[in-house]
N, C-alpha and C positions, 0 to 999 in steps of 0.2 A: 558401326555395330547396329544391327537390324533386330531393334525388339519388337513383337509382336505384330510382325509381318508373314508370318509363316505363309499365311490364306489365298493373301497377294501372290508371293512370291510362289506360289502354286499353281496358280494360274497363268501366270507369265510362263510357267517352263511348259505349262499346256500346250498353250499358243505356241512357242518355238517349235516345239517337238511338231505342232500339224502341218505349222509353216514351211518347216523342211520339208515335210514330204510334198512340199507345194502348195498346200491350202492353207495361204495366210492370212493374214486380220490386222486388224486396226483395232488400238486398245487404246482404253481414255483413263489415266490417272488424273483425278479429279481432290480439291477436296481443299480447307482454307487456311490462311494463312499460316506458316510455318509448322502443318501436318507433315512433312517429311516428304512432299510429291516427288519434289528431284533425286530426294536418295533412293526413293523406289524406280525410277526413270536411269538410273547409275546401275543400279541392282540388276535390271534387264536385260542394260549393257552388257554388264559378265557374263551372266545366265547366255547371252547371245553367243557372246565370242567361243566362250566355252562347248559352245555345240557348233562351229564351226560358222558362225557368219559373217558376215561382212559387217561392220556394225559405220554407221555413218550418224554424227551428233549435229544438231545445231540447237541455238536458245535466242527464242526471240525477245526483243526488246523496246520498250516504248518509246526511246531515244531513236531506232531504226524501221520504224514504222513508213517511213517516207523513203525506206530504201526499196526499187521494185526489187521483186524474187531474191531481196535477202537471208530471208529463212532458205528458199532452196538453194542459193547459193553456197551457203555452209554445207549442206548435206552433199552437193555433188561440185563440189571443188576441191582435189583431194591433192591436187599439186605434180601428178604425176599419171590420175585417172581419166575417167569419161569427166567432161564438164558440160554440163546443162548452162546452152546459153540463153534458151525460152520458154515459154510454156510447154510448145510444141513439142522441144526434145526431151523435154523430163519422160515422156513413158519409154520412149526408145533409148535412153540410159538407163532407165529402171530395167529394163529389159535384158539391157546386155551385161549391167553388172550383177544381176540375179541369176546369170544363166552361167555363171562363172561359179557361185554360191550361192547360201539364202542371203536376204538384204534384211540387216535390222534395221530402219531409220527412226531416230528418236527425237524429239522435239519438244525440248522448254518451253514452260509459258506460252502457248500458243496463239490465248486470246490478245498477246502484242503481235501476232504475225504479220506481214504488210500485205494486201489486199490479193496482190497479184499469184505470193506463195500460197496464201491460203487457198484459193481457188485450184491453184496446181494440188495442194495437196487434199481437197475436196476431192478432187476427178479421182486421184490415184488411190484414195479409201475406198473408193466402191470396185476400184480390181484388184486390188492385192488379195481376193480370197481366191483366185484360180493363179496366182505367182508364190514362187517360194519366198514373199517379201512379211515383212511386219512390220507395220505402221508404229509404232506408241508415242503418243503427245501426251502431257500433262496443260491441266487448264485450272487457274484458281476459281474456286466457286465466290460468286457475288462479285464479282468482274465486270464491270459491265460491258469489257471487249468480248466477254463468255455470249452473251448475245447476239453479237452480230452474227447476218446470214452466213457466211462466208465459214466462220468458228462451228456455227451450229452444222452446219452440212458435214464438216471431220465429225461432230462428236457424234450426229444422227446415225452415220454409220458404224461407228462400232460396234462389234462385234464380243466388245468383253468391256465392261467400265468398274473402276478398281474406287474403292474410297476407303483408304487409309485414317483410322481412327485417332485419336489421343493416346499416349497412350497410361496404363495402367500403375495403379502406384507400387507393385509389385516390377512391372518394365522399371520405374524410376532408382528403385530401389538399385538394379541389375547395372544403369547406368553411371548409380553413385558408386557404387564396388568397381566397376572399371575405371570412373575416373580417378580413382584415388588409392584404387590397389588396395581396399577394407570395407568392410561391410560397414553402413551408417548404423548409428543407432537411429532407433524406430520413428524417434519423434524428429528428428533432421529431417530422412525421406517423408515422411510425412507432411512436413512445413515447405519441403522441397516441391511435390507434389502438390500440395493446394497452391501455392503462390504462382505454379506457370501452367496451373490446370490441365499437364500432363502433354504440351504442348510441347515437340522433339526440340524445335530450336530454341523454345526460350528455357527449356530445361537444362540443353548442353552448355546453350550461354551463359545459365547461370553456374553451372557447375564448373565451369570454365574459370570463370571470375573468381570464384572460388579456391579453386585448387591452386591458382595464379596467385594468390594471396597469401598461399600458404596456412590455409584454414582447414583444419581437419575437421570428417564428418560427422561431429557430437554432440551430442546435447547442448553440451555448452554453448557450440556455434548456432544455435537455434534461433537467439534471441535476434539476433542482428540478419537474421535471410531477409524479413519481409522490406529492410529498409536499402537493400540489396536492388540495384540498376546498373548492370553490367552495360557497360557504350558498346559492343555487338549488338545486344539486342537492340537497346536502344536505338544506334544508328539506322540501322532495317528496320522498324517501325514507324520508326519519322519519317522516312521515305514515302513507304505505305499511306501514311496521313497525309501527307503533303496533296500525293497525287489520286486521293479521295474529289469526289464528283464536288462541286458547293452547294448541292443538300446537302451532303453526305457529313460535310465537314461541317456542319451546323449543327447536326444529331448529335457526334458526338462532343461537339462541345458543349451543349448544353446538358448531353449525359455527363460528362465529367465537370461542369458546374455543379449541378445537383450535388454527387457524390453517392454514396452509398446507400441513401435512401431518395433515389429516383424512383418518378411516378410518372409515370406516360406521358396524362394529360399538360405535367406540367411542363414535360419536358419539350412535351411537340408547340408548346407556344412559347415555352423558351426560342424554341428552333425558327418559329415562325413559319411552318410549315401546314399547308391542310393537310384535313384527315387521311387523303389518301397516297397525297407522297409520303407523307410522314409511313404510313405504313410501308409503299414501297422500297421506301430508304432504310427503313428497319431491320425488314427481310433480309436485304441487300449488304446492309451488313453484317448482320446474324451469319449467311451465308460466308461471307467473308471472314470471321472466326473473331471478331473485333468486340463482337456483343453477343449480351444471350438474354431472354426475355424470360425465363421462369425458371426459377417462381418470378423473380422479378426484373427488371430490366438493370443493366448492368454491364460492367468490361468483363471480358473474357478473362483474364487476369491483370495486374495489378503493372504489367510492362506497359498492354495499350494503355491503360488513366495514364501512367507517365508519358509517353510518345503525343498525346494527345494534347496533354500540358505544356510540353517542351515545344509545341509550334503557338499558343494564343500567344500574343501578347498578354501583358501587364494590364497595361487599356482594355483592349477584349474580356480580360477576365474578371475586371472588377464592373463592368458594367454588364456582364452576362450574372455576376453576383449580385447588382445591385436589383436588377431585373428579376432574377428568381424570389430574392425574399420581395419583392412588389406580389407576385404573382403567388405566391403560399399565402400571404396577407388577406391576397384580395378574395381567394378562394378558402379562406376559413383554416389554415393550416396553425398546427399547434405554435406557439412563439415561440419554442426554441427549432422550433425547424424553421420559422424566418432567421430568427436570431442568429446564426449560423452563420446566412449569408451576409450577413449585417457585419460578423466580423471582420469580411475582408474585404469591404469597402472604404475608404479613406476620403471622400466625396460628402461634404454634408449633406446628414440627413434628415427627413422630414419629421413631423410633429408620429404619425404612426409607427416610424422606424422605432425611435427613441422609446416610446409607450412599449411594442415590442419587446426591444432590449431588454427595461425594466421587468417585466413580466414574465418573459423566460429566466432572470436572473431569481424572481423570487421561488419560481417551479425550481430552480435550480439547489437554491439552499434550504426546500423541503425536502426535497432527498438527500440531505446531505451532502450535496459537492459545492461546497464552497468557492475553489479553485475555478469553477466554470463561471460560478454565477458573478464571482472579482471581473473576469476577462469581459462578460457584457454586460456591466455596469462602469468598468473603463471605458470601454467604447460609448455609452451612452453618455457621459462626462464631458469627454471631448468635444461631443454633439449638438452642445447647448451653450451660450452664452457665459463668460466669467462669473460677471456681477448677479445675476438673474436669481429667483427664488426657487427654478426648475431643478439647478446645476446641485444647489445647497441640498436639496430634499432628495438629490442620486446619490451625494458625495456619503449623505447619512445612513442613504442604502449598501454605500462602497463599505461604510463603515464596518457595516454587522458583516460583511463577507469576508473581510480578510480577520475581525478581532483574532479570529483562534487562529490563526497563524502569523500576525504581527499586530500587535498592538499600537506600537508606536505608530504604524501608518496610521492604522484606525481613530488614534487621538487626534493625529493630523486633521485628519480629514474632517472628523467633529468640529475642531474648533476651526476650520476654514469655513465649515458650513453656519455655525454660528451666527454670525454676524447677520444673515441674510435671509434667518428665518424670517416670520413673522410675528411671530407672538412668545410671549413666557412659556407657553405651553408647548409651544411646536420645540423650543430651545431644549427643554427638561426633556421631552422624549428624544430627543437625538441624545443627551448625556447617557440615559439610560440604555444606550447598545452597548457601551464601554463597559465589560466585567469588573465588578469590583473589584478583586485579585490582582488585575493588571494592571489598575490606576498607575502604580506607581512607574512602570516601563516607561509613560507615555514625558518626551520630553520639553509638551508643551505647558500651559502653566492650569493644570487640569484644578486646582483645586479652585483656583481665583476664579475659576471658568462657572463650576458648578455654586460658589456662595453669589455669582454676581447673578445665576437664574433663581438661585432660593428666593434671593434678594424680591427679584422681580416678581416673581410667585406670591412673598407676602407669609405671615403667620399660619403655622400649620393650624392652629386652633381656629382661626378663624375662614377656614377655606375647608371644601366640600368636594367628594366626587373624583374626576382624575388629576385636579389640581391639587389637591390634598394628597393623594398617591405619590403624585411626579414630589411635592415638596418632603415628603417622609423619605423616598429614594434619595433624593437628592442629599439629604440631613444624613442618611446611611452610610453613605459615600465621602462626606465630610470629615466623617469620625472615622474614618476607615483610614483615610488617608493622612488622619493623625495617629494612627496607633503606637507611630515609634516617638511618641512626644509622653510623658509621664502626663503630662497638667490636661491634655485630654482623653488620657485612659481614663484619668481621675474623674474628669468633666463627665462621660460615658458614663461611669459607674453611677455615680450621682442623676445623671437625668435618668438612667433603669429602677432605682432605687426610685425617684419618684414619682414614674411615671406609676409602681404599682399594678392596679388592674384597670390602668386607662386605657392604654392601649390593648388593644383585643390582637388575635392573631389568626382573623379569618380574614381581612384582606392578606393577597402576597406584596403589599408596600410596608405592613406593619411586622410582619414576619419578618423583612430584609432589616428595617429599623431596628428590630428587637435580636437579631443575631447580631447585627456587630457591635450592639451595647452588651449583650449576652458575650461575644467574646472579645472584646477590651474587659471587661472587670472579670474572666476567665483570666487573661494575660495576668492581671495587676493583684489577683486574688482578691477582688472587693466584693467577691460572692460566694457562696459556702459551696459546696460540691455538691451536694443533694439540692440543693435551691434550683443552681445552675442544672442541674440534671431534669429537675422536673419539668422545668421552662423548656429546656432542649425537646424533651420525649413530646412536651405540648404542640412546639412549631414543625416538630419532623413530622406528627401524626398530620398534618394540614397540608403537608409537603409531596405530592406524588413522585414517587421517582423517575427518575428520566435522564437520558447521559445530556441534556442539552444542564440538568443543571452548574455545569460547572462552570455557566457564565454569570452565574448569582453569586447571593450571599451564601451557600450551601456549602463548598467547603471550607468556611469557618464553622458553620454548624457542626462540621464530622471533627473538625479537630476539639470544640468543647466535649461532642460525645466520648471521645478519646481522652480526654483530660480528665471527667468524671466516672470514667470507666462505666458508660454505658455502652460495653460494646453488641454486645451482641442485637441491638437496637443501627445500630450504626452498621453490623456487618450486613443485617436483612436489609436493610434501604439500597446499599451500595449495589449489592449481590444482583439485588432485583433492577438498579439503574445498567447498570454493566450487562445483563441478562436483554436489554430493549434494546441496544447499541446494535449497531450493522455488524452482521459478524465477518463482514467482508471489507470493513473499514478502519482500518488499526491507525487510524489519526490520531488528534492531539486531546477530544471528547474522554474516548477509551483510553488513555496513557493519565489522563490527567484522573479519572478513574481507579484504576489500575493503582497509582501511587496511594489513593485515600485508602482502598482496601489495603493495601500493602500496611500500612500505619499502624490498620485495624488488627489487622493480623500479626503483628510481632507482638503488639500488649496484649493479646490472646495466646502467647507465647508459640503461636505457628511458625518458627522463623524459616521454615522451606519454604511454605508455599505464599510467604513476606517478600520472601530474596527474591523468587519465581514474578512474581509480579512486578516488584524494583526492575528488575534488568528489563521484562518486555514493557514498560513505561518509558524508562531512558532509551532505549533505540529509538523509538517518537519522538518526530517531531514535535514540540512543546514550543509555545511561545515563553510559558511561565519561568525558565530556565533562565530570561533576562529580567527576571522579576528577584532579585536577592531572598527578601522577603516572602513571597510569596508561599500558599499552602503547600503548592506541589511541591517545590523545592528543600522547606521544613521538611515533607512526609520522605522526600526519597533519602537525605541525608540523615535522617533518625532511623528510618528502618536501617542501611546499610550499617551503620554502627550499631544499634542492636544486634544485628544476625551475626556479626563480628565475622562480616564475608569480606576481606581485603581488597578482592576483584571488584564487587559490585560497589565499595567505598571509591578505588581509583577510578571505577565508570560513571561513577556520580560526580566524582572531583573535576572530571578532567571536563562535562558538559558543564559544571560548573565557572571553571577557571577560565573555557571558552568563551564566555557570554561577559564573566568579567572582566575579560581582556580589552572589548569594546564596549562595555559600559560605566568603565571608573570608580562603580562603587565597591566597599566592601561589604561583603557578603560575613556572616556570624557563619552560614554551615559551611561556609571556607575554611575556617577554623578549626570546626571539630572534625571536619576530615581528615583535613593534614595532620591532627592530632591521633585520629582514628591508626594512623598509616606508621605510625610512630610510638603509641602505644607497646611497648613491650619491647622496644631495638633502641629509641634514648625517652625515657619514662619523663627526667627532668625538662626535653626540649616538647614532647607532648602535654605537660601540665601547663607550661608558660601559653599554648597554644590552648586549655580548657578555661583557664585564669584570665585570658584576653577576653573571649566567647564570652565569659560569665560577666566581665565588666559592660561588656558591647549591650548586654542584656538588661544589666542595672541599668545604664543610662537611656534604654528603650522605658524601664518598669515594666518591664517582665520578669513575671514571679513565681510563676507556677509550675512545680515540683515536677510535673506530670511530664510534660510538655518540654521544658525546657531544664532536665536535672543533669545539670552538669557538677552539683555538687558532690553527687553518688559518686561521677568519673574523677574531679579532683581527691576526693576524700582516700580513692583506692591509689592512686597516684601519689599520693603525699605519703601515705601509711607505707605503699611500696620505698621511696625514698628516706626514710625513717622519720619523714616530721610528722609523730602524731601529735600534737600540739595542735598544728592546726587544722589533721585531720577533723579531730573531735568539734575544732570551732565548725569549720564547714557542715560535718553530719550534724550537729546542734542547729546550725542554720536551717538544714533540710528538715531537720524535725518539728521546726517550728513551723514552717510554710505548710510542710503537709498536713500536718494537726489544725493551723487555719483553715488551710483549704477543704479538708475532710473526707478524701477520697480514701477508700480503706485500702486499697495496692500500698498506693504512695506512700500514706503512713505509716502502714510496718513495714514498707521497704527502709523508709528513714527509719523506722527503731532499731531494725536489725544491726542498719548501718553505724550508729550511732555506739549500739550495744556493743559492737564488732570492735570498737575503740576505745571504749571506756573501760576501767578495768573495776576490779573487785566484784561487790555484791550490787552494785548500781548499775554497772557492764548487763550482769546476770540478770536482772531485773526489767532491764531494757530490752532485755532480747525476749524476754517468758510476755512481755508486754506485744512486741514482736508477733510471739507465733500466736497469743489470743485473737491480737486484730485479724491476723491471713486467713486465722481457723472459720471467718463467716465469709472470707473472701469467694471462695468456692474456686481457684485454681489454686493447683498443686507448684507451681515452680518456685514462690515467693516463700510457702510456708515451709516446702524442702528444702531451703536454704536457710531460715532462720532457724527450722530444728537442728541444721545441723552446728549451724555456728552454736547453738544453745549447748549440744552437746557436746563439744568440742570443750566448750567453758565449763560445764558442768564436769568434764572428766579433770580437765588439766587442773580442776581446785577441789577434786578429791568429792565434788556433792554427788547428794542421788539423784537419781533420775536419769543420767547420762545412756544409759542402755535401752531408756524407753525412748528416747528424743532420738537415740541414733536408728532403735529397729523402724523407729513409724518414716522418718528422712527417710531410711532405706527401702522401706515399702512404694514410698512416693515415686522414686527415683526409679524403680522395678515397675511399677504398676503405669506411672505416668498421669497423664488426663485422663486414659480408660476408667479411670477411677470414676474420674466427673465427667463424662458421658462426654468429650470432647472428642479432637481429634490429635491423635501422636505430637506430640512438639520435635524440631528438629532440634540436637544436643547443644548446647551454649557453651563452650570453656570458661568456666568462671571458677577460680578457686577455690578447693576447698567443699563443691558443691556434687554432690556423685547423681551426672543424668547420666543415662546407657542412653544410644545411637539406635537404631532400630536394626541396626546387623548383634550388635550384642546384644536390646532385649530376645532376638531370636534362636540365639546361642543358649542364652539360660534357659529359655525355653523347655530346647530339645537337652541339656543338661538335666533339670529338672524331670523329663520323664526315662533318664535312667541312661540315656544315649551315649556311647565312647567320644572320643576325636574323632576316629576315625568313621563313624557312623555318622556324626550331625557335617563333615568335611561333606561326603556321599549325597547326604537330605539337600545341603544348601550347595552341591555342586562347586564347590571353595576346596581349596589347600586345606590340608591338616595343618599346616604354617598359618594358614590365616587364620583357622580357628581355635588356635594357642595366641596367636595375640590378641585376640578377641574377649577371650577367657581374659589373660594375664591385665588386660583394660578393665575389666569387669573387678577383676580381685583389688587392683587398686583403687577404682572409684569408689566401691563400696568398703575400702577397707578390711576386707578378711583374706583371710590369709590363704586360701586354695579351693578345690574344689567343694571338699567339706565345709567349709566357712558361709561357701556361695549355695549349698544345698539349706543350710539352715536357714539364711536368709529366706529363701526362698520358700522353704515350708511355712514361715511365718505371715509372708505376702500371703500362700494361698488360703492360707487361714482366712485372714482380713478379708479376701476376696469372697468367700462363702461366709461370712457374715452376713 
């Protein structure tokens, strides 16, 4: 199939058509590696026979170079014709088989021709234009056989020279449709096209391999072309390489050393070549289709790096790499463009390499890639002595690279490095790469690690400056790693309490100090909720935000802000940490993020756009996942049970179950999951599953209603199963903790709940106590549910007021947060409780301004079916009985609302 030859082949039928009539020519198809010269030399042929010629083929070969008049003995050995037995007789065969017809003679590769044909067919180029003959040879450009006199003398006479181009990605396209019998989609030919830069044989080859494979041309297959080395090409390009000049093959090894950012100068001393061969050899193979120099130097496509690669040695290539990054070193090249080559040498290396390493690794983890900066800090590891103080101060750098993606190595590596620091101080700062969060992952003996530098460090009181820093962190970290022990939450609580206003919180080592004492007596309730709130608001205003914080003490910080319902404090921190993140980096920073908003947002009652952040957290990678305890892990399993979203609870479970499969511990949000999953299908085998959770929590002493209220879930469980007995103990428990504690959600959530169980005038009492606290809460979901239980109670015992408790519920319930300047909450099934879904408050909507079924069906593009169940949800959440019911409602909302 001939794309984008038309031009060519125009010319060639020129030349026949004069050649007949006797004035013929010698034509040169020229042009480099794998341009298609012999299909257009094939093409001729037809073109020839088609017009009545004699047509005679040969192809010469560098194997038969040492054959005399080989090339002319192909053309005029026909087995039954004239045969040319010497130089002499070649015109007088030319002659007498041209006088029979015209003579097409055609000739492969002619710069392998052997000395003596070329000569013959030197002579015969400059008479074939008064014979009915036509010459056409093809000669590869950048050849160096192209040069000789003998080559030059056919091509000087030509009379017509042909250079067939690349071709186009619209040709490529024409090609995939034939090979495959279907037009590709866009981005196939397209990846088709750049990877063989349009080049006919590496194009057909590829597409070859392809079709052979049974790969259709879609998008999908997109991903997997560029890793794509079909052995056609391959084999012919090896070739190619082999039998390259040894400048020549020095060029391009040192270009595919380099790699994709080759740079002349270095390459030509890679090469060891001067200036001027070097140039020559460039040209030469520029010419040759091997390379291209601009913009910059480089393979022609991504077959030659392969062919190139597939003849160095192992040896050759690691010393042509160790040699490159020498020579970017010594000429001032950035470190990671040594570093590079650093990786693939396996040859110890010098005092510069190592320095190198190091220093592209930490460029590396300023821009956030981790993953690169692990790989040459491994390599610099291996590079240096076991025992040595050099190896200890990499392993500490190994550390900070992998923490967000495994901790446990990263613990590892600390305390190998440990021992070999040199001083208390050099020890504390290596402890300090390890996040507080993931202490507990690590399976070495991290806490004995961190009291034996306190140890060495000495009295905080009596030590100054960054020793005093490293020993406040260090003390941080101690009580952090007690937190599931009561006797040091307690201890915690106690030295906060008497530290008072000694500690300040403008260094960040007293901050770290003062959040995890701040949340142990958060956990244990040994602080009031407003106390702990103002502390919080003090250390986050000192706190700049930034996604790296989530290797501090910060998300303990967002979960006290979340316990004392300072959200909207904690939503702007977050908002604006997550806002600085790479938005092209959805690692384990942004996930670990992502889950603290997530938190934020369900006790803001957002549970969409809660659930929305839960699920793209959990697709991330997370280290914290093998942390049980851990904040993220708390945030993803408390939001999925809030939004009461089953899916995002089994996608939590199941990251969960995974991590505990190979970790041994038991996990407390393992519990409320399964119980989550079970809720509502066996109620009895989910409460024994919140009952567990709640004890696992007692013997933690963790107390905090907010945070950890799993008595709200037994209480509904119990009462479902008819024990209110010890419903009411449970909500009694909760009532008290939140009354400690003093957060106003919490506590009229406990009264309601409470009130919701107890019967008579004390029931009623509890609940009217209920909607007072919510009434300065300032969201509507807690106090919409206490007015209506309020009403509920006030109807079934005959008192008043039940018509004002149920219209203002109903307004809540109609109106939502637009009330409080928020944003929509996503509906919660909770019984008993009338939220409308934003499909149904849009139905009352267009109800309320006067609209049929079948008109609001039309607005909202919906079934008249949908929007009778819609309605018919509406009637019963809100309790009235039809459309007239939901019209009163509804006038009385708008009332409230022009208030």
């Amino acid at each position: 199939m001939m794309l984008e030859r038309d031009e060519e082949l125009a010319q060639l039928e020129a030349v026949l058509d004069r050649g007949r009539a006797g004035a013929g020519a010698s034509v040169v198809i020229s042009g480099p590696l794998g341009v298609g010269r012999s299909a257009l030399l094939l093409a001729a042929g037809e073109q020839a026979r088609r017009r009545g010629y004699r047509v005679r083929w040969a192809a010469a070969s560098p194997l038969e170079r040492d054959f005399v008049l080989g090339v002319v003995s192909q053309l005029f050995h026909s087995g039954s014709g004239e045969r040319a037995t010497g130089e002499s007789t070649v015109d007088s065969v030319v002659r007498a088989l041209s006088a029979e017809a015209p003579l097409a003679l055609l000739v492969d590769d002619l710069q392998w021709g052997d000395e003596a044909s070329l000569r013959t067919l030197g002579r015969l180029a400059h008479q074939v234009d008064r014979l009915p003959v036509v010459l056409v040879v093809t000669v590869r450009d950048g050849d160096p056989g192209t040069e000789a006199a003998p080559v030059r003398d056919v091509l000087d006479s030509a009379s017509v020279v042909l250079r067939p181009r690349a071709l186009s990605a619209a040709a490529t396209g024409e090609l995939v449709k034939s090979m495959f019998g279907e037009r590709g989609d866009d981005e196939f030919v397209r990846l088709c096209h750049e990877i063989t830069a349009g080049n006919p044989v590496t194009v057909n080859g590829l597409l070859m391999d392809l079709a052979g494979d049974g790969i259709s041309p879609l998008v999908s297959a997109a991903d997997g072309l560029s890793a794509r080395r079909p052995e056609s090409v391959r084999a012919r390009l090896v070739s190619y390489v082999r039998a390259l000049s040894a400048p020549a093959r020095t060029v391009v090894q040192a270009v595919a050393a380099l790699g994709h950012d080759a740079d002349e100068e270095t390459a030509r001393l890679l090469a060891g070549l001067d200036p001027v061969l070097w140039g020559d050899t460039v040209r030469q193979l520029t010419r040759l289709g091997l390379l291209v120099t601009d913009p910059e130097l480089r393979f022609t496509h991504v077959f030659a790096a392969d062919a190139v690669a597939h003849v160095v040695s192992a040896h050759e290539r690691e010393a042509l790499h160790l040699l490159a990054a020498e020579l970017r070193h010594n000429r001032g090249f950035p470190a990671e463009r040594v570093a590079t080559h650093l990786l693939a040498v396996t040859a110890a290396l010098d005092e510069w390499a190592i320095s190198s390493l190091q220093e592209a690794a930490r460029l590396a983890l300023g821009r956030g890639e981790p993953e690169t900066a692990t790989c040459y800090l491994r390599r610099a590891v291996f590079a240096v002595p076991e025992d040595g103080v050099r190896r200890a101060r990499l392993l500490v750098d190994l550390a900070l690279a992998v923490r967000g993606t495994d901790p446990a190595v990263a613990t590892r590596h600390i305390a190998q490095a440990l021992p070999r620091l040199g001083s208390a101080r050099e020890r504390g700062a290596a402890l300090m790469r390890l996040a507080p969060s993931l202490l507990d992952a690590a399976r070495q003996p991290v806490a004995g690690l961190i009291r034996d530098v306190a140890a060495e460090l000495g009295d905080t009181a009596e030590l100054a400056g960054v020793e005093r820093d490293l020993a406040l962190r260090l003390e941080a970290r101690t009580r952090y790693l007690g937190s599931r022990d009561p006797n040091t939450l307690a201890s915690s609580a106690r030295r906060l309490a008497a530290l008072g206003s000694e500690l300040g919180v403008t260094s960040g080592a007293e901050r770290e100090l003062l959040i995890v004492l701040l949340h142990s007596s958060m956990l244990s309730v040994r602080i009031s909720a407003p106390d702990a709130a103002r502390l919080a608001r003090s250390i986050l205003d000192r706190e700049p935000a930034s996604p790296a914080h989530v290797h501090t003490a910060i998300p303990l910080l967002v979960e006290v802000l979340v316990a004392v319902e300072s959200l909207d404090e904690a939503s702007s921190w977050l908002d604006t940490a997550s806002g600085l993140a790479n938005p092209l980096d959805r690692g384990a920073e942004l996930a670990l993020i992502d889950a603290a908003r997530a938190l934020v947002r369900v006790n803001e009652g957002v549970t969409a756009e809660a659930a929305a952040l839960a699920v793209t957290a959990a697709q991330a990678s997370v280290p914290d996942w093998a942390v049980p305890e851990s904040p993220f892990v708390r945030s993803m399993a408390s939001v999925a049970i809030e939004c009461q979203d089953r899916d995002l609870v089994r996608l939590v479970l199941a990251r969960c179950e995974a991590h505990a499969a190979t970790d041994g511990r038991v996990s407390a949000a393992l519990g409320m999951l399964r119980a989550a999953l079970l809720d509502g299908q066996n109620d009895a085998a989910a409460l024994s599953h919140v009952l567990e959770f709640g004890r696992m929590l007692d013997r933690f002493g963790w107390r905090n209603p907010v945070l950890m209220p799993w008595r709200v879930w037994a209480v509904r469980l119990n009462r479902g199963l008819g024990d209110l007995s010890e419903a009411r103990r449970l909500a009694d428990e909760q009532r008290r903790l939140a009354a400690a504690w003093g957060a106003p959600r919490a506590h009229g959530r406990a009264l309601r709940l409470l009130g919701e169980v107890t019967e008579g005038a004390r029931g009623v009492a509890l609940l009217q106590d209920a909607v007072d606290v919510l009434e300065s809460f300032g969201r509507p979901q807690e106090l919409a549910r206490a007015l209506w239980s309020l009403a509920n109670r006030l109807r079934d015992a005959g008192l008043p007021g039940h018509e004002s408790a149920s219209a203002q519920a109903r307004r809540l319930a109609l109106t939502g947060d637009r009330e409080f300047g928020a944003q929509p909450a996503r509906a919660v099934s909770t019984p008993g409780i009338p939220e409308l879904t934003g499909g149904e408050r849009r139905v009352t909507e267009l109800v309320a301004e006067g609209r049929t079924n079948s008109e609001i069906a039309e607005v909202l593009e919906i079934s008249r079916r949908a929007v009778e169940k819609r309605l018919t949800s509406c009637y019963r959440k809100l309790g009235v009985a039809g459309r007239s019911g939901l019209l009163e409602v509804l006038g009385s909302a708008a009332h409230r609302l022009t208030e």
